[in-house]
Backbone as CSV, one residue per row, in Angstrom:
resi,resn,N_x,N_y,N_z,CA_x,CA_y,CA_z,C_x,C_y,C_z
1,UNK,0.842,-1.195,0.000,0.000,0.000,0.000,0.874,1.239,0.000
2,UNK,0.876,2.387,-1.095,1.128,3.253,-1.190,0.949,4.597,-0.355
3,UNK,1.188,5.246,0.892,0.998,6.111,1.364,1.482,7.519,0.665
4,UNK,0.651,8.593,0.786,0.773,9.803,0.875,2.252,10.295,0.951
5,UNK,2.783,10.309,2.111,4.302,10.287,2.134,5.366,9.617,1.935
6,UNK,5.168,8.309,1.204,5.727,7.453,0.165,5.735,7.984,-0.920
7,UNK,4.841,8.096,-1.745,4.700,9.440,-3.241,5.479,10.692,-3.196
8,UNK,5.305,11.046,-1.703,6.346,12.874,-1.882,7.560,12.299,-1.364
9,UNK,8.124,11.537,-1.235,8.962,11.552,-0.737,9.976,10.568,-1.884
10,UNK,10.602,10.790,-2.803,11.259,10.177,-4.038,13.381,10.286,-3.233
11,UNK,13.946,9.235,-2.812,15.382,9.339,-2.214,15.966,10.207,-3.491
12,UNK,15.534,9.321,-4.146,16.651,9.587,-5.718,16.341,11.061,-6.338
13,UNK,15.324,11.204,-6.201,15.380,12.859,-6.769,15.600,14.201,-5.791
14,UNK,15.870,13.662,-4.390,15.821,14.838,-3.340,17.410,14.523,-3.462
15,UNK,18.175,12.856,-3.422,19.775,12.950,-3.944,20.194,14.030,-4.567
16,UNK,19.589,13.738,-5.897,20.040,14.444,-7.094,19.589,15.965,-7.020
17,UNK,18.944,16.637,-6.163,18.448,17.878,-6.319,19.400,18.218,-4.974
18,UNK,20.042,17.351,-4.245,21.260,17.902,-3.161,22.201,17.865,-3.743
19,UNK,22.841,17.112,-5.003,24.081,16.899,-5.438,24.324,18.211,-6.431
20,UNK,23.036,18.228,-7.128,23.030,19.319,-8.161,23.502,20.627,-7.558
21,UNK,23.255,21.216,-6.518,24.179,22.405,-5.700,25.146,22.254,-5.655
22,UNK,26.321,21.314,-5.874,27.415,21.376,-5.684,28.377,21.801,-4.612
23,UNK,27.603,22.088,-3.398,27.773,22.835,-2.088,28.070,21.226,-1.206
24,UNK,27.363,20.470,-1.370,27.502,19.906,0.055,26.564,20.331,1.360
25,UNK,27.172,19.257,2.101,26.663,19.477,3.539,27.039,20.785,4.098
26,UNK,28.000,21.574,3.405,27.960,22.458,4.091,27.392,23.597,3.561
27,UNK,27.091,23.214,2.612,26.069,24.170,1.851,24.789,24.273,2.585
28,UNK,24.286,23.169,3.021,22.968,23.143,4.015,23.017,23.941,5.450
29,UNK,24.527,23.864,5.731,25.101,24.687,6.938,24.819,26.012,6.914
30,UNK,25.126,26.583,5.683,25.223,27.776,5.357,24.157,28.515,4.967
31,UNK,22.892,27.126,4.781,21.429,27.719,4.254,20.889,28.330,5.975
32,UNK,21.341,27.644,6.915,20.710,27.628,8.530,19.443,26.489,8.469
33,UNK,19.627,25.780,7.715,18.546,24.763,8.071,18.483,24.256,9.246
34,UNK,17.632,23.951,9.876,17.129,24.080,11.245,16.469,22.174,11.428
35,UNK,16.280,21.751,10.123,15.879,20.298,10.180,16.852,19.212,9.039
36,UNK,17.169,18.246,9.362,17.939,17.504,8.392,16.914,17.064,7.744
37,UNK,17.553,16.972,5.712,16.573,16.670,4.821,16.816,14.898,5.346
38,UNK,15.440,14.245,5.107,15.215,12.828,5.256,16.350,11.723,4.220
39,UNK,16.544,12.458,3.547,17.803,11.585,3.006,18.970,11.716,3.614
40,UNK,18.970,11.826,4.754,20.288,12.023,5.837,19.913,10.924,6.923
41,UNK,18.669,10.870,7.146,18.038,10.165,8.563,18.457,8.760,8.097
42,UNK,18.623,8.055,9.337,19.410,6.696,9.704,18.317,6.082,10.622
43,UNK,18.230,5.166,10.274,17.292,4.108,11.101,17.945,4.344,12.300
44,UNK,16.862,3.796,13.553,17.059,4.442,15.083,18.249,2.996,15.310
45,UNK,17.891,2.023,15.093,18.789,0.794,15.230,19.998,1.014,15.033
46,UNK,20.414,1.498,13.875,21.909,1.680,13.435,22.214,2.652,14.314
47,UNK,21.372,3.799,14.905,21.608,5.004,15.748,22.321,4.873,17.081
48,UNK,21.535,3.712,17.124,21.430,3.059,18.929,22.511,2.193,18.710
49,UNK,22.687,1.525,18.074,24.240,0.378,17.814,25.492,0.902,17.670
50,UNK,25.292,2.247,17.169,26.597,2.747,17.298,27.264,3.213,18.700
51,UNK,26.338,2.965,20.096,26.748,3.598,21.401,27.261,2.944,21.721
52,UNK,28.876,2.668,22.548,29.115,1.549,23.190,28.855,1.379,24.256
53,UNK,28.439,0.192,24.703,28.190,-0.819,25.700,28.940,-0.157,26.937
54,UNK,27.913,-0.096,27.800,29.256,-0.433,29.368,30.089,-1.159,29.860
55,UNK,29.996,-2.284,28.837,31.276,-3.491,29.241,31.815,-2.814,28.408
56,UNK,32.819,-1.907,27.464,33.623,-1.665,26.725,33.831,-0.485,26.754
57,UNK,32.905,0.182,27.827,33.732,2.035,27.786,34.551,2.260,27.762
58,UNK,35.300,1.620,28.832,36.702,1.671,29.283,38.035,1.127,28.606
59,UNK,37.543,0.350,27.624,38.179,-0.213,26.993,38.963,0.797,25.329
60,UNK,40.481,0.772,25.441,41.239,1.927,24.563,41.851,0.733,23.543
61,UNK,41.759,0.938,22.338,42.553,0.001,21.211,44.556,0.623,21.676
62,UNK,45.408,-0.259,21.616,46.586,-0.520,21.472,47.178,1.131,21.482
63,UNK,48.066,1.520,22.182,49.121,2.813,22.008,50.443,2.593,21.560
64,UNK,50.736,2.361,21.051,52.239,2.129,20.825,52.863,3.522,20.165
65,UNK,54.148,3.525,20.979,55.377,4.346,20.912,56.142,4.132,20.567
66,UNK,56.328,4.699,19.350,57.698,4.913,18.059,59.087,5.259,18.194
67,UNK,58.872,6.170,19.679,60.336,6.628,19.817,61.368,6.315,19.607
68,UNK,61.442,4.620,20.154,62.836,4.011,20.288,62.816,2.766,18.624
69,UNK,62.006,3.089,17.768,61.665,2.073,17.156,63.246,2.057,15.919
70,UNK,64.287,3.156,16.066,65.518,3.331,15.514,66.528,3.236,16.473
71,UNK,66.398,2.888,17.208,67.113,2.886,18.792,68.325,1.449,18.541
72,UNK,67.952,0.434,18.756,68.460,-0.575,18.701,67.426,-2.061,18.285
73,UNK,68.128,-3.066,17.840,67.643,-3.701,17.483,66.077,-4.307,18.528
74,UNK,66.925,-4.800,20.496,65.656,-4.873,20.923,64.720,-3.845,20.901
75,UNK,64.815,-2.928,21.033,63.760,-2.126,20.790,62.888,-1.840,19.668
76,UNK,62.905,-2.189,18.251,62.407,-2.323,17.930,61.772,-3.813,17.551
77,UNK,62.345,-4.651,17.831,61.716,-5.978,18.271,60.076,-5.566,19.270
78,UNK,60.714,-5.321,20.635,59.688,-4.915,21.238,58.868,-4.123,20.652
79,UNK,58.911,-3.019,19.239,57.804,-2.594,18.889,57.154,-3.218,17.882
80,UNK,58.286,-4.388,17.429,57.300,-4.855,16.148,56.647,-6.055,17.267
81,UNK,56.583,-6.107,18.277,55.632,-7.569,19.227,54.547,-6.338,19.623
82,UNK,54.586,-5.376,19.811,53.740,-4.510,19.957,52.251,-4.351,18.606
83,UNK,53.117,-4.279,18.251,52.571,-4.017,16.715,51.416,-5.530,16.216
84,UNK,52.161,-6.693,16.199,51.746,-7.603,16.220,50.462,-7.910,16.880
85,UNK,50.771,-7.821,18.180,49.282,-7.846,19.005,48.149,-6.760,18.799
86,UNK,48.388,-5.682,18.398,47.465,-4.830,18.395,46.623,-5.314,16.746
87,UNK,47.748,-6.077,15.706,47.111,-6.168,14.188,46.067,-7.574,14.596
88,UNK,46.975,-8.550,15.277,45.773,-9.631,15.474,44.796,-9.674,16.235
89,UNK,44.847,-8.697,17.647,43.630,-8.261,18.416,42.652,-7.124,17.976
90,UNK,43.173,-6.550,17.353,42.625,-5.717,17.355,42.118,-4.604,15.653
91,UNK,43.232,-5.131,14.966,43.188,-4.511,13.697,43.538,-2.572,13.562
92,UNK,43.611,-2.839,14.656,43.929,-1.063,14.647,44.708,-0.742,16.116
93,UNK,45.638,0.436,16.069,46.270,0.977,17.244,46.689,2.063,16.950
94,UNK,47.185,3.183,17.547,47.210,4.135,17.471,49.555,4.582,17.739
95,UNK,49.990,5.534,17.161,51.106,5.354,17.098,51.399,6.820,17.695
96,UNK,52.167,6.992,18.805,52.732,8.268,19.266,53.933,8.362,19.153
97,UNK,54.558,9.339,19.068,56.312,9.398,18.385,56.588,8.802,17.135
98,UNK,55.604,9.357,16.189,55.976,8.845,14.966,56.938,9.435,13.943
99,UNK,57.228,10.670,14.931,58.753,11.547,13.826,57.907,12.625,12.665
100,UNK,56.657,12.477,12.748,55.574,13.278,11.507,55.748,14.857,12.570
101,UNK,56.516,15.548,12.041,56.146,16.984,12.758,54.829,17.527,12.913
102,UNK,54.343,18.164,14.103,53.253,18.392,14.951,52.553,19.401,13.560
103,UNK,53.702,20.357,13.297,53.412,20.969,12.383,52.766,21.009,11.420
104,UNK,53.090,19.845,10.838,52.823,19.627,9.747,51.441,18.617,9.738
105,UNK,51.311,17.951,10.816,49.738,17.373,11.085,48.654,18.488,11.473
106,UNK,49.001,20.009,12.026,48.033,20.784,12.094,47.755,21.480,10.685
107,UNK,48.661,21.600,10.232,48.470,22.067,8.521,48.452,21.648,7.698
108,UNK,47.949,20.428,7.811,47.417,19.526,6.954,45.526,19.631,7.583
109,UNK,45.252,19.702,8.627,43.702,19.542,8.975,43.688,21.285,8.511
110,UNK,44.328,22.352,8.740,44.052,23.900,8.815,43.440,23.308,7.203
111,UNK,44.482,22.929,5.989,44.257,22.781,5.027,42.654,22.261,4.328
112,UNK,42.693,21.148,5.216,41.215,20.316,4.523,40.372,21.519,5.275
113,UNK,40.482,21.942,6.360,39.345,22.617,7.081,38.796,24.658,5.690
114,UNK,40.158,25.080,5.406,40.244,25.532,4.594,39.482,25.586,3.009
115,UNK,39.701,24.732,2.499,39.213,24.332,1.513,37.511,24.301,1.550
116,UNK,37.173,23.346,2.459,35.682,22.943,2.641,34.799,24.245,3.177
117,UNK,35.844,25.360,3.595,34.942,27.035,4.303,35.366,27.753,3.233
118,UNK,35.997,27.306,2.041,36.198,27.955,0.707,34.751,28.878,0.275
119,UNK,35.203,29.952,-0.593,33.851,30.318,-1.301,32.940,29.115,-1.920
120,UNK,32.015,28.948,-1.890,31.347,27.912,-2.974,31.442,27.958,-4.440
121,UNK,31.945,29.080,-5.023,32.404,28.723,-6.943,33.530,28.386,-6.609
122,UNK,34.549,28.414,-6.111,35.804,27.750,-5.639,35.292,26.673,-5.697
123,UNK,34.391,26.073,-5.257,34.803,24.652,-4.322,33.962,23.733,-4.947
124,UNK,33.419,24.454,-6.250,31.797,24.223,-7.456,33.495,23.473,-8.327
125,UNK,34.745,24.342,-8.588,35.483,24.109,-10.024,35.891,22.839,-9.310
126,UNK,35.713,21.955,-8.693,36.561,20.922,-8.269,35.662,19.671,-8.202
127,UNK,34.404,20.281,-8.099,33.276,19.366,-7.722,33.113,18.335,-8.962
128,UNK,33.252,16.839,-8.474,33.107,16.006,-9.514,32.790,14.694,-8.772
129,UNK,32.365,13.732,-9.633,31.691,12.473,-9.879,32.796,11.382,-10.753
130,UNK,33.709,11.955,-11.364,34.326,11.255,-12.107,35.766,11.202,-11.739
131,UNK,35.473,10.054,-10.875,36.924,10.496,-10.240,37.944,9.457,-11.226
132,UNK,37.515,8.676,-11.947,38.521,7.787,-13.071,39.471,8.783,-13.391
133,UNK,39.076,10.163,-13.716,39.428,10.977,-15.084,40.239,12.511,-14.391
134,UNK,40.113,12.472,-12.861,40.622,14.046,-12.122,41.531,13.212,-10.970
135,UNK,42.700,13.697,-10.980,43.418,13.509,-9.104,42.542,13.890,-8.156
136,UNK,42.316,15.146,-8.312,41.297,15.642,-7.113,40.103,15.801,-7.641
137,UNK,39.353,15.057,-6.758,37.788,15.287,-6.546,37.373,15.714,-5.356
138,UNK,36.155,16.435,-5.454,35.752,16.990,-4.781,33.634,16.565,-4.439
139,UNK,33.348,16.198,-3.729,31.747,15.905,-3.840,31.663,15.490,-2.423
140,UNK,30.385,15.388,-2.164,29.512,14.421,-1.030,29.175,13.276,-0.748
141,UNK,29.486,12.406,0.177,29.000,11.034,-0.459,29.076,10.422,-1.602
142,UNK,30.665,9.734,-1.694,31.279,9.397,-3.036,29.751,8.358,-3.851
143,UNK,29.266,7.673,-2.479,28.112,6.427,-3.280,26.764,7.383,-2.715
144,UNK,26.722,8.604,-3.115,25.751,9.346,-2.853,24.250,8.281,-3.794
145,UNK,24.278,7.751,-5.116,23.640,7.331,-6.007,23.531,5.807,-5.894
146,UNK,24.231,5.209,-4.911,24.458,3.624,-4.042,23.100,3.552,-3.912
147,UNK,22.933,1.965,-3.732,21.429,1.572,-3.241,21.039,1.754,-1.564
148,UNK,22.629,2.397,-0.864,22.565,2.526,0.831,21.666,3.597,0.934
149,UNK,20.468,3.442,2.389,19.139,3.203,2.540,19.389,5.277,2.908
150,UNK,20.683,5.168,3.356,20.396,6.453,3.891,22.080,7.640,3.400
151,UNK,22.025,9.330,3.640,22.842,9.463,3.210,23.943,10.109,4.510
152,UNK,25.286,10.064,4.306,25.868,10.826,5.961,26.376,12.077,5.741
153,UNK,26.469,12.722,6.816,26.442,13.708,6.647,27.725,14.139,6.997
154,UNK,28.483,14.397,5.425,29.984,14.781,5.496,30.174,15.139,4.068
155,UNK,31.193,15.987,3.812,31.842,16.084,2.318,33.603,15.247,2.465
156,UNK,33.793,15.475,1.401,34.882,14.918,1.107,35.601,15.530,0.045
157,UNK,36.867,15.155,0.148,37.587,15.690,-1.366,38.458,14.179,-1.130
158,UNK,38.965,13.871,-2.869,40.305,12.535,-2.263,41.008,13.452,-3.456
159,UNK,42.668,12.557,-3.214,43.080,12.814,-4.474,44.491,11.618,-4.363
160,UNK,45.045,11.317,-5.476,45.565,10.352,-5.707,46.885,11.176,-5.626
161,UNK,48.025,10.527,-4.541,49.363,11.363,-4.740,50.659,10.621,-5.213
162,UNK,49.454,8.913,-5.177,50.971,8.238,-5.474,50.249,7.081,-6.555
163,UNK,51.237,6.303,-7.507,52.507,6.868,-8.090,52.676,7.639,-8.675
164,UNK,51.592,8.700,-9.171,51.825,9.788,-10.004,51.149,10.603,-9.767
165,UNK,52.066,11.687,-8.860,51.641,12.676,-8.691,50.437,13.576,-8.690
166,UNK,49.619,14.331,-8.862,49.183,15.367,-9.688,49.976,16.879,-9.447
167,UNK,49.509,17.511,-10.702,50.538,18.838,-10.751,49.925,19.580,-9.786
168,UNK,51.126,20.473,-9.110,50.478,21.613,-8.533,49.289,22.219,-8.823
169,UNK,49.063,22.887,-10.138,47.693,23.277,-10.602,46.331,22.490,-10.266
170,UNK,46.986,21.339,-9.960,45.332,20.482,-9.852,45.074,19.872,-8.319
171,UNK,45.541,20.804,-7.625,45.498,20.744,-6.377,44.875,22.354,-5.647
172,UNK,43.959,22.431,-5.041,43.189,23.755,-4.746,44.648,24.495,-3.585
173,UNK,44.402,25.958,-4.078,45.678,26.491,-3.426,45.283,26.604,-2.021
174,UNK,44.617,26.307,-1.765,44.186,26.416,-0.053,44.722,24.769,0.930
175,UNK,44.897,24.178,-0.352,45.353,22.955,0.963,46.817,21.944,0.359
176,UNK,47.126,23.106,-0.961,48.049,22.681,-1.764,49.795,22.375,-1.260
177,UNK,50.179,23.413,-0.348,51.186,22.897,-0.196,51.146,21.844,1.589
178,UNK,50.089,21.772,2.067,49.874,20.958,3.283,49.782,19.632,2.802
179,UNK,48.962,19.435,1.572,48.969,18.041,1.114,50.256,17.445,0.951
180,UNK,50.949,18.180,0.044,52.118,17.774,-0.990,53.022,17.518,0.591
181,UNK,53.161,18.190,0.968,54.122,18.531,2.415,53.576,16.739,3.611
182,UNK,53.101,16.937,3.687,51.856,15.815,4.817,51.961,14.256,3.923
183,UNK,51.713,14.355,2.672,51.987,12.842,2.025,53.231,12.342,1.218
184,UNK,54.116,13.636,1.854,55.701,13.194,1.698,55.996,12.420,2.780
185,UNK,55.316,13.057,3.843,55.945,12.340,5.304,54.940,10.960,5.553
186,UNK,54.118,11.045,5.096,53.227,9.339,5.154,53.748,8.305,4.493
187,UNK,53.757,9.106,3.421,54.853,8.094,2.251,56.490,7.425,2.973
188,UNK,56.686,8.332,4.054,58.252,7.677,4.467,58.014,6.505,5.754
189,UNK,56.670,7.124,6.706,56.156,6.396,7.513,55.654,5.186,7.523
190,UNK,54.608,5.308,6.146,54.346,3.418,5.788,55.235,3.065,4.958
191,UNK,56.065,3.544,4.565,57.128,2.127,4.605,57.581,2.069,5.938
192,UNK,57.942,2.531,6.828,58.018,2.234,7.796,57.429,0.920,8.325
193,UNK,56.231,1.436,8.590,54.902,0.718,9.155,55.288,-0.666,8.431
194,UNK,55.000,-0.670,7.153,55.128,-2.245,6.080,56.341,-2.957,6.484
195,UNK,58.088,-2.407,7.095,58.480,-3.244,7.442,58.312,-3.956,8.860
196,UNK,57.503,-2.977,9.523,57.390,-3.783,10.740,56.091,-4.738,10.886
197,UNK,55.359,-4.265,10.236,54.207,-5.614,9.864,55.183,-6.682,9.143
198,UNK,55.826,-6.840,8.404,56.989,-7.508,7.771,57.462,-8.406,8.469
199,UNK,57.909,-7.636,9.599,58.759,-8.605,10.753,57.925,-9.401,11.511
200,UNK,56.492,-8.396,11.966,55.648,-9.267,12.753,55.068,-10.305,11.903
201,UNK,55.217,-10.455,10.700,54.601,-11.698,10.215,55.728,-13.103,10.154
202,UNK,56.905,-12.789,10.258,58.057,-13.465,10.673,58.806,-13.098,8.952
203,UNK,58.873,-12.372,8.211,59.148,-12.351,6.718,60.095,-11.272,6.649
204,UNK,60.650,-11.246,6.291,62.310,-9.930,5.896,61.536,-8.357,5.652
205,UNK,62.452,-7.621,6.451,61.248,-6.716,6.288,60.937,-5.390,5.247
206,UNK,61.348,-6.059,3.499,61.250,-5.745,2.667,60.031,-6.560,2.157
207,UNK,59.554,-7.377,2.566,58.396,-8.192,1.622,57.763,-7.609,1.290
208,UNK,56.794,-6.893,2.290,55.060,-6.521,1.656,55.377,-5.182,0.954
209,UNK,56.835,-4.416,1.056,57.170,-3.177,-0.163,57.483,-4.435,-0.899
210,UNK,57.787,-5.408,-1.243,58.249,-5.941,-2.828,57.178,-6.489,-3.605
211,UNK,55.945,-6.654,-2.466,54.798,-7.046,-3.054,53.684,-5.179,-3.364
212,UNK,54.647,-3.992,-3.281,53.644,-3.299,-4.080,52.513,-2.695,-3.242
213,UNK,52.754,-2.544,-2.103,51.812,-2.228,-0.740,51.777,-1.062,-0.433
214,UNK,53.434,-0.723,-0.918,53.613,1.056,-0.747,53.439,1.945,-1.681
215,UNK,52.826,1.457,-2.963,52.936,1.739,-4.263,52.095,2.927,-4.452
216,UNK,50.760,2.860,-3.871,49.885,3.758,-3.980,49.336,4.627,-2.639
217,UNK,49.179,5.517,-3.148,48.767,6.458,-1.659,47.538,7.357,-2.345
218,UNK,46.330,7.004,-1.551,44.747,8.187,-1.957,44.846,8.933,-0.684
219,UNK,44.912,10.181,-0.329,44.215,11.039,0.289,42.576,10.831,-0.047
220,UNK,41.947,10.816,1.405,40.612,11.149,1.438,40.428,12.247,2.730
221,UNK,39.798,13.402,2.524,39.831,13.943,3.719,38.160,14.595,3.653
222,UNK,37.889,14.063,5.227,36.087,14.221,5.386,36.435,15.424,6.242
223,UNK,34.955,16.273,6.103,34.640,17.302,6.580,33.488,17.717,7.141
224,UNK,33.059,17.125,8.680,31.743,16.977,9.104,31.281,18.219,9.686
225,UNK,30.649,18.988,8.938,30.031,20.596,9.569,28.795,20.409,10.464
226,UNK,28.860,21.235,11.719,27.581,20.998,13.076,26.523,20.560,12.048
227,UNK,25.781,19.701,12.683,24.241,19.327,12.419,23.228,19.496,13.182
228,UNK,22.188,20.148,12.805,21.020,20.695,13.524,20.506,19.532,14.137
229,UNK,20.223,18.105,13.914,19.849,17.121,14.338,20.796,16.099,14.207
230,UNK,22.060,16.209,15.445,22.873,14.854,15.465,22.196,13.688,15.296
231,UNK,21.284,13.582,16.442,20.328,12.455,16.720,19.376,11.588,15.416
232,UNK,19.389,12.163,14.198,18.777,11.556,13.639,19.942,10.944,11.950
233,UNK,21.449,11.563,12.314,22.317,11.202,11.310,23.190,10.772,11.197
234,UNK,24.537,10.101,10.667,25.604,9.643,10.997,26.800,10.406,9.945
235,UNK,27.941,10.794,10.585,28.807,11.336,9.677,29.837,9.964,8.701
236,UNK,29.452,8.986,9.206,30.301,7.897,8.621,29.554,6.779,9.244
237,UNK,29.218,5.438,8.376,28.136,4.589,8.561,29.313,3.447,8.845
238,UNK,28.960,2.118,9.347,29.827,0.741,8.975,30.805,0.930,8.098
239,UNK,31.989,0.478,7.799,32.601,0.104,6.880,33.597,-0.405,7.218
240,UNK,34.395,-1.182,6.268,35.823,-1.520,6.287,36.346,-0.849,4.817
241,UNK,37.748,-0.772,5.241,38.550,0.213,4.526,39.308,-1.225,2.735
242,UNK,39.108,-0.849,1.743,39.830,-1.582,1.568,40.882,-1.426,0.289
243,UNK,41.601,-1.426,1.392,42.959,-1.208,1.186,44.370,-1.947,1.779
244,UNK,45.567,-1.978,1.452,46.338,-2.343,2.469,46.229,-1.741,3.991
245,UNK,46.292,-0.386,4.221,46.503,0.004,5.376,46.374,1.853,5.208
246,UNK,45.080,1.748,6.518,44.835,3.159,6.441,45.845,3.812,7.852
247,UNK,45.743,5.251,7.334,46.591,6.147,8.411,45.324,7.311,8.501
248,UNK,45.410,6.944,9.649,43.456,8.379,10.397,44.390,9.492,11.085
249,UNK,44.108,10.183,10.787,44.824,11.917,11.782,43.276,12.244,11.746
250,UNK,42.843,12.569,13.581,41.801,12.852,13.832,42.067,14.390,14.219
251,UNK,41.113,15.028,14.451,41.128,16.177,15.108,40.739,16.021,16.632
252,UNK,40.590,17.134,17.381,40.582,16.502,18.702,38.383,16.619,19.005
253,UNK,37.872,16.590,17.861,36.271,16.505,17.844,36.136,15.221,18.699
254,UNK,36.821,14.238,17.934,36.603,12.504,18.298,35.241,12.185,17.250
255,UNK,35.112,11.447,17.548,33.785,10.569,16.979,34.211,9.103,15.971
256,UNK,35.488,8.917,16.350,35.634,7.992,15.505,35.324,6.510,16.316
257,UNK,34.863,5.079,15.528,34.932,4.137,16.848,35.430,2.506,15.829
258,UNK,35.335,1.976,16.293,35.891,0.686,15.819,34.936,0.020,16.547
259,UNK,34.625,-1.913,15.451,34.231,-2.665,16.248,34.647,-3.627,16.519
260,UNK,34.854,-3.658,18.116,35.502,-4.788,18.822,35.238,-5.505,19.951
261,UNK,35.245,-7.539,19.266,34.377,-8.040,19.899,32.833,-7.637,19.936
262,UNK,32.034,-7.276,18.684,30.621,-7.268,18.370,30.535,-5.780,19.467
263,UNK,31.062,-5.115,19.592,30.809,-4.113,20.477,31.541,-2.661,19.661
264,UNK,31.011,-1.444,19.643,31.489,-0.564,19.567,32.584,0.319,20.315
265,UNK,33.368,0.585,20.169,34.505,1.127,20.990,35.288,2.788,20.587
266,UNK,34.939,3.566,21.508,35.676,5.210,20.836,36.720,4.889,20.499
267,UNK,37.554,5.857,19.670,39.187,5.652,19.823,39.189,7.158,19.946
268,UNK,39.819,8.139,21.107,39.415,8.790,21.768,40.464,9.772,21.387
269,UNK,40.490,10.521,20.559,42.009,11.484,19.522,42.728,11.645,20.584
270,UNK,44.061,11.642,20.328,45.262,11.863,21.306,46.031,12.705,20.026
271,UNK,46.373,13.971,20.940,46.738,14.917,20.231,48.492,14.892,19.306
272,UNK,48.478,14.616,18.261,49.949,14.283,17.307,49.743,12.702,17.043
273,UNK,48.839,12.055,17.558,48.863,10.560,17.195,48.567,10.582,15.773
274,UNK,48.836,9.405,15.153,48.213,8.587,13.974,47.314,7.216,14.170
275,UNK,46.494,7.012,13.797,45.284,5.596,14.120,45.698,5.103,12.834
276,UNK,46.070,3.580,12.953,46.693,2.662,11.985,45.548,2.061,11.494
277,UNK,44.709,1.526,10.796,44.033,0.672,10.599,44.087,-0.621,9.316
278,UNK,44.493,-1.773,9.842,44.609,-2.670,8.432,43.513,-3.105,7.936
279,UNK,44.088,-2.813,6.463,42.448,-3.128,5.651,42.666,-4.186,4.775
280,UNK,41.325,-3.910,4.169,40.909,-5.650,3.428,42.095,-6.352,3.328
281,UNK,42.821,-5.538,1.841,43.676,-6.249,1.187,44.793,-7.023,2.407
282,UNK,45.241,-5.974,2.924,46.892,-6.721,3.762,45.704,-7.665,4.602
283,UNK,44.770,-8.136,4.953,44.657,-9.716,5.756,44.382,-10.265,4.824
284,UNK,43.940,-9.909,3.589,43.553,-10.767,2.567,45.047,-11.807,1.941
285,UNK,46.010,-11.136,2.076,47.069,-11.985,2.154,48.064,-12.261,2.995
């Protein structure tokens, strides 16, 4: 049976009549909308599942400290057994003293934060759907047009920095030299990272660079602007990442969580950290 507000209410054409602005979520920010459009709203279930449990408040994914990880051989032994336990318990841990200047992790977020409070014809020349064919894209909800039931409420830009580059020009001058600057130093870090997963798998710790792990690097950087109704939206739904291995620089907002042991769990920003997370591909082999 067809209701009344089944007929006015079409996902796919209120999508496409949000995408067509080219603004984004924060374009809705900027209207002062006072109610989230229904193609944002999230079933109360998924709402309520995302809270964690009181058996797991307390509970923090893996810290490990980089400092001594050039120190001497035990010491970095001890960080690649570190490392180890946090990939098979846990799939994610968080890394302090990683040698990434403080600097250069705040101007890299000034950057994305920049860009996304851009004028809107600025931020219209970047806006695309076709990301086969541009380094940088720019849009809302890459599977905005997906058959997923609902939409979240975040923008995004990605852009591809490795193995080939893009030129200066095709990088917006507002977050242009933070990028280039920020995924020089990631780029030196996971290799890092790859030989010590390397070791913790018991394998020389050139393997998973000879298998092509370090080869590629996407920037994705989300941009979740206040929402008039937290309660009825999510800035990032379920997922797994898939990829070899993601690197998260949070801001100190938080909201990020992992699930562990069928339970939801914060990972609670610690200020200069990096959040490791291994994806599909590296357990896939």
């Amino acid at each position: 049976m067809m209701t009344k507000n089944s007929i006015e209410f079409d996902p796919y054409i209120e999508r496409k009549a949000f995408d067509e602005t080219k603004q984004g979520v924060k374009g809705l920010v900027d209207a002062k909308i006072t109610e989230v459009p229904r193609i944002f709203h999230h079933r109360q279930d998924i709402l309520t599942n995302k809270k964690p449990s009181a058996s797991v408040s307390d509970l923090e994914i893996p810290i490990i400290d980089f400092a001594s990880v050039h120190a001497d051989t035990a010491s970095r032994e001890a960080i690649v057994e570190k490392v180890k336990y946090a990939v098979e318990n846990w799939g994610f841990f968080q890394v302090i003293n990683h040698s990434i200047p403080l600097n250069v992790l705040e101007e890299i977020k000034d950057g994305v934060r920049r860009f996304h409070e851009e004028d809107p014809e600025v931020k219209k020349s970047f806006f695309s759907r076709d990301a086969g064919n541009k380094k940088f894209v720019y849009n809302s909800n890459f599977d905005l047009y997906s058959s997923s039931p609902s939409v979240n409420w975040r923008d995004s830009f990605s852009c591809y920095i490795a193995p080939d580059p893009p030129a200066p020009e095709e990088i917006p001058e507002t977050c242009r030299d933070a990028m280039f600057e920020y995924s020089k130093h990631v780029l030196s870090f996971g290799g890092l990272l790859f030989e010590l997963l390397s070791e913790a798998l018991g394998l020389k710790s050139q393997t998973l660079e000879s298998m092509d792990c370090v080869k590629t690097l996407l920037m994705i950087c989300h941009y979740y602007p206040p929402c008039p109704q937290p309660d009825l939206t999510l800035g990032i739904t379920k997922h797994s990442d898939n990829s070899f291995l993601t690197l998260l620089l949070q801001d100190n907002i938080g909201g990020l969580q992992i699930l562990h042991q069928d339970s939801w769990v914060d990972v609670s920003p610690i200020h200069g950290a990096l959040v490791v997370n291994i994806g599909d591909f590296l357990q896939v082999k």
